[in-house]
Backbone as CSV, one residue per row, in Angstrom:
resi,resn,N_x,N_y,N_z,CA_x,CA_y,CA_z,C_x,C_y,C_z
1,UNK,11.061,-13.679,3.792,11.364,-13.036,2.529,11.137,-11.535,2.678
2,UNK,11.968,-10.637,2.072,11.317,-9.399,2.211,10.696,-8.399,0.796
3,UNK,10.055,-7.553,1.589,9.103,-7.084,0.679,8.512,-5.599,1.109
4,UNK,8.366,-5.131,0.210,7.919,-3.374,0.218,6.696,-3.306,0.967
5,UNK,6.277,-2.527,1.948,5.496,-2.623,2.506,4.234,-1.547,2.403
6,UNK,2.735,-1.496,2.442,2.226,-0.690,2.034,1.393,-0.731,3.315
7,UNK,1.493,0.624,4.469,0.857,0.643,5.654,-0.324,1.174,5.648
8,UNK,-1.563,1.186,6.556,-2.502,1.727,6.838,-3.541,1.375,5.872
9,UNK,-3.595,0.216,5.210,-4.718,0.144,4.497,-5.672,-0.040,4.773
10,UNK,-7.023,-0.099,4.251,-7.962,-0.085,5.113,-8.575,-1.514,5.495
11,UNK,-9.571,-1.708,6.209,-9.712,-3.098,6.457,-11.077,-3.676,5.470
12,UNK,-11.135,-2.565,4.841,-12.069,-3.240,3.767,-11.764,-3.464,2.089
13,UNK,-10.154,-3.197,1.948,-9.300,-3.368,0.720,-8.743,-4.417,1.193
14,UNK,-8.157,-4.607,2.518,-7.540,-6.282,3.111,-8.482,-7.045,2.784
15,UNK,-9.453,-6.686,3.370,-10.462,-8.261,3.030,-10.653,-8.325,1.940
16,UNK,-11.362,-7.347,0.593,-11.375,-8.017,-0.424,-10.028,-8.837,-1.054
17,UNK,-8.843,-8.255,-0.958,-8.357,-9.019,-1.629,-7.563,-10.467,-0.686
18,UNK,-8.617,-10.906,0.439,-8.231,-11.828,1.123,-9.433,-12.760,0.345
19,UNK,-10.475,-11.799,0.083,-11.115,-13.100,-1.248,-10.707,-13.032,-2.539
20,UNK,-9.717,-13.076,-2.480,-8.794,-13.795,-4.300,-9.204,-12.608,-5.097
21,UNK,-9.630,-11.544,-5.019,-10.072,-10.560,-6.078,-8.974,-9.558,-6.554
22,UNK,-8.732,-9.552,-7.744,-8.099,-8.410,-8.397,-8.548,-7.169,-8.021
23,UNK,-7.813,-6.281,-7.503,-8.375,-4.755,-6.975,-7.178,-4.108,-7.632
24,UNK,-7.578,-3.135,-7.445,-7.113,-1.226,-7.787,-7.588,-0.512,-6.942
25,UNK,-6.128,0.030,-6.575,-6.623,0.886,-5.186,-5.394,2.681,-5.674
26,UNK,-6.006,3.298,-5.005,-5.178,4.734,-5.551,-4.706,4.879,-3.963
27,UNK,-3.480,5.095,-4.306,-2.439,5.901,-2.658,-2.462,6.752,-3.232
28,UNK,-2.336,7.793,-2.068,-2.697,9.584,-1.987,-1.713,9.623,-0.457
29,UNK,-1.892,9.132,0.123,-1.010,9.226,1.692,0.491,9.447,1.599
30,UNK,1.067,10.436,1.824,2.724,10.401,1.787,3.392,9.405,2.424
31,UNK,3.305,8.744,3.343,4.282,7.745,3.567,4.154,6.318,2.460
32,UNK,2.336,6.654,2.375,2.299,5.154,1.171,3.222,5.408,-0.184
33,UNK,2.997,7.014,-0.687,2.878,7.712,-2.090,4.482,7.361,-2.558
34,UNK,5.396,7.632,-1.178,6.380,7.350,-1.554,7.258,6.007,-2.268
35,UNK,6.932,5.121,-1.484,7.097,3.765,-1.002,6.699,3.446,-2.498
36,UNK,5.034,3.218,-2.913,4.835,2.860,-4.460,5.190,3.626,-5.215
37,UNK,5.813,5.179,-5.249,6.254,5.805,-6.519,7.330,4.810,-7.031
38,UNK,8.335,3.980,-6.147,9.286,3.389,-6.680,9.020,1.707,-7.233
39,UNK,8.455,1.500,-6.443,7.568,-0.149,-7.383,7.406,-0.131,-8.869
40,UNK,7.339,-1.199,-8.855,7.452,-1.594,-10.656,6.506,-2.704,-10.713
41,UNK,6.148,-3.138,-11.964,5.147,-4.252,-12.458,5.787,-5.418,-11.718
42,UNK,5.122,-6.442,-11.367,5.842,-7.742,-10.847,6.433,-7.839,-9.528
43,UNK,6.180,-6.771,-9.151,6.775,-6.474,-7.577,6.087,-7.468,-6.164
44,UNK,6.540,-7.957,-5.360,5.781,-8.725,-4.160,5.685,-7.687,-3.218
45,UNK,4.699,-7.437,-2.690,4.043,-6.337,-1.517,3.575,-6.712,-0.452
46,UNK,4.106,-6.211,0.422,3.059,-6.435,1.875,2.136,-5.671,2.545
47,UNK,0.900,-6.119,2.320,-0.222,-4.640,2.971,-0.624,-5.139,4.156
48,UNK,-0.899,-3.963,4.759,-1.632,-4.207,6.616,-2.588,-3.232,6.839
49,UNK,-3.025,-3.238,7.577,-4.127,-1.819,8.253,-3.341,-1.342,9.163
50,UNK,-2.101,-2.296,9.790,-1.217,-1.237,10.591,-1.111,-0.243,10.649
51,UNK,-0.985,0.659,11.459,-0.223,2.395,10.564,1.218,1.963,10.850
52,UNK,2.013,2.994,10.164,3.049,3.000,10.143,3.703,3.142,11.203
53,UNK,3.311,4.200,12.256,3.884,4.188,13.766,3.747,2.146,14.442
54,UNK,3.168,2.215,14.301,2.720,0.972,14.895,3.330,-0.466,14.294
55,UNK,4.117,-0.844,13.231,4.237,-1.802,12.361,5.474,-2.267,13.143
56,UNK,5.252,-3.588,13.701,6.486,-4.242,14.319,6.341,-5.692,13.908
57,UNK,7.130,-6.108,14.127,7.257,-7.837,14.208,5.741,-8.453,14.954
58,UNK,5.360,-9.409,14.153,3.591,-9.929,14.075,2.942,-9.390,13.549
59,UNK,2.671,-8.162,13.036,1.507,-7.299,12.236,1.462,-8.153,11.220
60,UNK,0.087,-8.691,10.718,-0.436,-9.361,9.883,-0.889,-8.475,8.913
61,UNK,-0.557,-9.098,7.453,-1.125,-9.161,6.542,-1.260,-9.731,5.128
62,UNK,-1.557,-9.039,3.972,-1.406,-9.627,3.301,-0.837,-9.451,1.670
63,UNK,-0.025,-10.658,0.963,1.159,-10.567,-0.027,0.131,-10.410,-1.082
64,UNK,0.913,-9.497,-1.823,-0.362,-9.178,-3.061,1.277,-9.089,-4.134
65,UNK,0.872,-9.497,-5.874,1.938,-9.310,-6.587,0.901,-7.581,-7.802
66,UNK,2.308,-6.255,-7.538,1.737,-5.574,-8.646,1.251,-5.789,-9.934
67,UNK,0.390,-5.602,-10.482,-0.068,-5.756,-11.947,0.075,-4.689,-12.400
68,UNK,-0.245,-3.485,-12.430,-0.492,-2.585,-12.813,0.246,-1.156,-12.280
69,UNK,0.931,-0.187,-12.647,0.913,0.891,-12.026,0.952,1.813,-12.794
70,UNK,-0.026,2.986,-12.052,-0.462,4.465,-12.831,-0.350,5.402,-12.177
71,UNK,0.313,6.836,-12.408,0.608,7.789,-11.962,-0.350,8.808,-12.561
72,UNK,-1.427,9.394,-11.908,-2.049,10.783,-12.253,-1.670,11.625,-11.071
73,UNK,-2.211,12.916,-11.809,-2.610,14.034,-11.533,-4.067,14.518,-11.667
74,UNK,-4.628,15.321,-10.777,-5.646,16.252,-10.651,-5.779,17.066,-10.285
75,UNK,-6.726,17.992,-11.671,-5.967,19.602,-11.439,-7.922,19.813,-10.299
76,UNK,-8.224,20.654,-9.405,-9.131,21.440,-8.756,-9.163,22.750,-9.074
77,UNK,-10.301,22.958,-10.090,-9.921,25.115,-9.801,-11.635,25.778,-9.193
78,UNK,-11.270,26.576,-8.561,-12.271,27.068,-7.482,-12.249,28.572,-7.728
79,UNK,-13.495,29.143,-8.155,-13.049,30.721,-8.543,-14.430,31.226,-7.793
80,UNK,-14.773,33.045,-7.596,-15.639,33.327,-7.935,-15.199,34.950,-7.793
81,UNK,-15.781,35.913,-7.590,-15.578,37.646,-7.630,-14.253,38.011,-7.371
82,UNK,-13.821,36.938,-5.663,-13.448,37.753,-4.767,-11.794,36.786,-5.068
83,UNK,-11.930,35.693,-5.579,-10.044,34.899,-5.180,-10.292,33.828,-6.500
84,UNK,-8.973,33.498,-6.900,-9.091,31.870,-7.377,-8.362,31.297,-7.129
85,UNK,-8.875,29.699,-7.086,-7.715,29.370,-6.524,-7.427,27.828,-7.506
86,UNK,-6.872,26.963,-7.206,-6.143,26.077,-8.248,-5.125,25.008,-7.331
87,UNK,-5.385,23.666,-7.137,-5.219,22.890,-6.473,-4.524,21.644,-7.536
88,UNK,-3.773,20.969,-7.098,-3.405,19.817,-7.919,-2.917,18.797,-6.908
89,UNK,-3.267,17.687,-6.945,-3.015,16.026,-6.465,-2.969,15.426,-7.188
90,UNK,-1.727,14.327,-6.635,-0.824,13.556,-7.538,-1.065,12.191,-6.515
91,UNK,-1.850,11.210,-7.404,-2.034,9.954,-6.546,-1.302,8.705,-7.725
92,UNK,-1.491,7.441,-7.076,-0.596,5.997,-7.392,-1.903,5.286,-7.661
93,UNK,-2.015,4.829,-8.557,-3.413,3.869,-8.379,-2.247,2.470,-9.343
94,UNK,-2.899,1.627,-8.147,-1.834,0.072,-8.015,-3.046,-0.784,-8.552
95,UNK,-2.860,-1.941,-9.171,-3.817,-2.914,-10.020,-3.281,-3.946,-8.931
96,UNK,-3.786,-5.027,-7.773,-2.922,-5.480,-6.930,-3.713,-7.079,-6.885
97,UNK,-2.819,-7.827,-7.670,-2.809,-9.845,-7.383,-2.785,-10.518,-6.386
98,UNK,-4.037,-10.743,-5.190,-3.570,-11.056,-3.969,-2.915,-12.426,-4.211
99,UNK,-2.157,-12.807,-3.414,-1.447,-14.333,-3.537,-1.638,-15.133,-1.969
100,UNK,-1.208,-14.430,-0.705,-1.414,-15.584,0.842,-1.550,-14.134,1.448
101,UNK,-1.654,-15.010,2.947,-1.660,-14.220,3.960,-0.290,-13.851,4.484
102,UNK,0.351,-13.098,5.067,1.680,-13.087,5.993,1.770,-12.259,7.227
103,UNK,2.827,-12.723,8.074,3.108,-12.065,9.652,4.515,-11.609,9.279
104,UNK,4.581,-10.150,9.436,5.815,-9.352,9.708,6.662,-10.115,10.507
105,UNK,8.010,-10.671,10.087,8.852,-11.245,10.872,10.083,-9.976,11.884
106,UNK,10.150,-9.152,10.867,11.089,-8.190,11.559,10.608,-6.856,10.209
107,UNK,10.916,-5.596,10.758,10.630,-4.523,10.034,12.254,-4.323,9.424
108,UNK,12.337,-4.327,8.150,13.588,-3.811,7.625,14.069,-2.299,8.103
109,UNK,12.965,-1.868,7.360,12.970,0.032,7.076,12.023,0.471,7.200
110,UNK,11.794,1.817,8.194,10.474,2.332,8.099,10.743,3.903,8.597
111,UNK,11.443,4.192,7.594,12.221,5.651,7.625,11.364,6.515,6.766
112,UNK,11.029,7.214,7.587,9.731,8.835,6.580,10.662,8.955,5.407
113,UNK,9.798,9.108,3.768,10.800,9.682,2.827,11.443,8.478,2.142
114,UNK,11.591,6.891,2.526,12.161,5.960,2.170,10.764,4.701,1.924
115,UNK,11.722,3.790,1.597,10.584,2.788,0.832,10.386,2.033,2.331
116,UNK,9.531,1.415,2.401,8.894,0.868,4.020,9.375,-0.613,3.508
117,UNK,10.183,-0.899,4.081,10.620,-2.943,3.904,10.084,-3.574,5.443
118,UNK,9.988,-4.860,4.479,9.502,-5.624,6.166,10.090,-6.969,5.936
119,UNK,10.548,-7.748,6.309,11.111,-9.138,6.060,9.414,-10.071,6.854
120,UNK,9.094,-10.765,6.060,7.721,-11.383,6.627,7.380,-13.079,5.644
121,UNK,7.284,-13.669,6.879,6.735,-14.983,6.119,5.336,-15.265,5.990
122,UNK,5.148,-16.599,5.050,3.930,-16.435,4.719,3.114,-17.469,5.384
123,UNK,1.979,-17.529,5.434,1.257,-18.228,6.862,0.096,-19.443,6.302
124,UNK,0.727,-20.722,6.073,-0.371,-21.654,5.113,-1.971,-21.130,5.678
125,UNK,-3.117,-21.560,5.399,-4.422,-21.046,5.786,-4.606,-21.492,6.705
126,UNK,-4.379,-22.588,6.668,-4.642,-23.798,8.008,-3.963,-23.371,9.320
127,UNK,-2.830,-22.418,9.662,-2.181,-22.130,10.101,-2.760,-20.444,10.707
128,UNK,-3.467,-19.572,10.225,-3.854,-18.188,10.037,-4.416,-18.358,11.376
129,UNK,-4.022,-16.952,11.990,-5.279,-16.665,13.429,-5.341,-15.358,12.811
């Protein structure tokens, strides 16, 4: 089946939500930032700790369904005698339903600037290495 892919996560957001837990996690990373700016509520996702250079056919991970999505901003201002200065970041914070585990069957798309697809099935438990 395929599905939007969300690379480089860390291996301690995989595992929690490899124990059934509802999480919220904020992307800030441009290759992720892109990819979820376009997701919508109800969406099926595939996360890995892969990085993105690296994501081929077998990279494991795991199918989570969106719940939630929020778009901020944060403004930084830094002053004193001599300069000021004024910073702003724009992050994704995802509300994310884990559902199974899965193995990347083939990479759709994984073009800088575009949404990251992966065609990947899903792996009963009994079955998981």
């Amino acid at each position: 089946m395929e599905y939007i892919a969300l690379t480089g996560i860390s291996e301690r957001v995989i595992s929690d939500l490899r124990q059934n837990r509802l999480l919220t996690i904020e992307i800030r990373s441009p290759h992720n930032f892109l990819t979820a700016l376009r997701m919508n509520v109800g969406d099926m996702l595939f996360l890995t700790h892969t990085s993105p250079e690296d994501l081929t056919g077998g990279s494991m991970g795991i199918i989570t369904k969106l719940v939630r999505h929020q778009v901020s901003t944060h403004r930084v201002m830094q002053s004193n005698e001599a300069f000021y200065e004024e910073r702003e970041t724009t992050s994704l914070r995802l509300q994310l339903d884990p559902k199974c585990i899965a193995r990347i069957r083939k990479v759709l798309n994984n073009t800088i600037g575009e949404v990251t697809k992966v065609d990947a099935e899903e792996i009963p438990l009994y079955n998981a290495r």
